[in-house]
N, C-alpha and C positions, 0 to 999 in steps of 0.2 A: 631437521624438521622438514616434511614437505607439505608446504604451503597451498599448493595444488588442493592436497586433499583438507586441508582443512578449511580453505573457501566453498570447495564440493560440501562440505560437511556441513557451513553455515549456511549453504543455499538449500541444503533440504530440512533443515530447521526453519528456514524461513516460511518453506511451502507449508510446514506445518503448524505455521500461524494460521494458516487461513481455516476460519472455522465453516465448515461445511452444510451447519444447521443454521449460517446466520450470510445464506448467498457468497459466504468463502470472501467476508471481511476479515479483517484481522483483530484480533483477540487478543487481551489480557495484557493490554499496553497503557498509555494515558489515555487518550480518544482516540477514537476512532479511527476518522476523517486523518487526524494527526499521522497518527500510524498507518497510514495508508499512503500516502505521501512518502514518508521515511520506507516504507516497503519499498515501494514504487525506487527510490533510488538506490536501497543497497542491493535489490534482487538484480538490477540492470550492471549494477556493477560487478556480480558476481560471475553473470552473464557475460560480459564483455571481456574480465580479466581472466577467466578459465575454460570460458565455453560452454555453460552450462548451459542446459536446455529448461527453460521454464514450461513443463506441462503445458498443452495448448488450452486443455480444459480453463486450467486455474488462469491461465494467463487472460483468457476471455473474459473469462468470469471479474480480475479484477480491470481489467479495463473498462467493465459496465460499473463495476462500483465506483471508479474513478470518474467516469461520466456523472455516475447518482453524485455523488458527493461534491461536484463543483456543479451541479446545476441548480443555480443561484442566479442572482443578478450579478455579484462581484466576480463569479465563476472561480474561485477559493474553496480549498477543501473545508468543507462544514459538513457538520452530524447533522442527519435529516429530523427534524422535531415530532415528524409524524412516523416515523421507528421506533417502536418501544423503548427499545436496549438502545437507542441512543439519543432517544429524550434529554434522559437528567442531562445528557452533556451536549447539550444542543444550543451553543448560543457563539457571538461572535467570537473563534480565537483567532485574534489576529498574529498569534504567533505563525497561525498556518498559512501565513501566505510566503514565506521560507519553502515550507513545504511541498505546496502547491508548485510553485518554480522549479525544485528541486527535481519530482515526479515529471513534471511538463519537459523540463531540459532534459533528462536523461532516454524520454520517449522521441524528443527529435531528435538528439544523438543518433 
């Protein structure tokens, strides 16, 4: 089995989470905000254990959703309430500050 190509394989699966009609958030997960997070640290890890290159495009793109999405007062990933498509699930999860740490640590890495 080469493992190489199947972290290659999950890293472009993951770019193709981001949905491009919705500023290249990630899609079809639990929340958003949640999954943006959990993006945020397996794409880096993908990046660091094989070398992958994350698109500069996407990669800008989520580091402004990452900005949207902790700019709060607790700076914690949260669904913006004033987003349609992430209304309904727009309230505190405090499970996302796992998250939140998770994205922020693998960005100072």
């Amino acid at each position: 089995m080469n493992l190489k190509d199947r972290v290659e394989l999950a890293g472009r699966n993951m770019l193709g989470m981001l949905d491009a009609e919705n500023d290249f958030m990630p899609t079809g997960g639990y929340e958003i905000a949640h999954d943006m997070g959990r993006w945020w640290d397996a794409i880096l890890r993908v990046e660091e254990s094989v070398g992958f290159v994350i698109p500069a495009e996407l990669e800008a793109a989520s580091l402004r959703n990452l900005q949207s999405l902790t700019d709060n007062p607790d700076r914690l990933l949260h669904n913006r309430p004033e987003v349609a498509y992430m209304a309904p699930k727009a309230k505190l999860n405090t499970h996302n500050s796992g998250e939140t740490l998770l994205a922020m640590g693998g960005l100072v890495r």
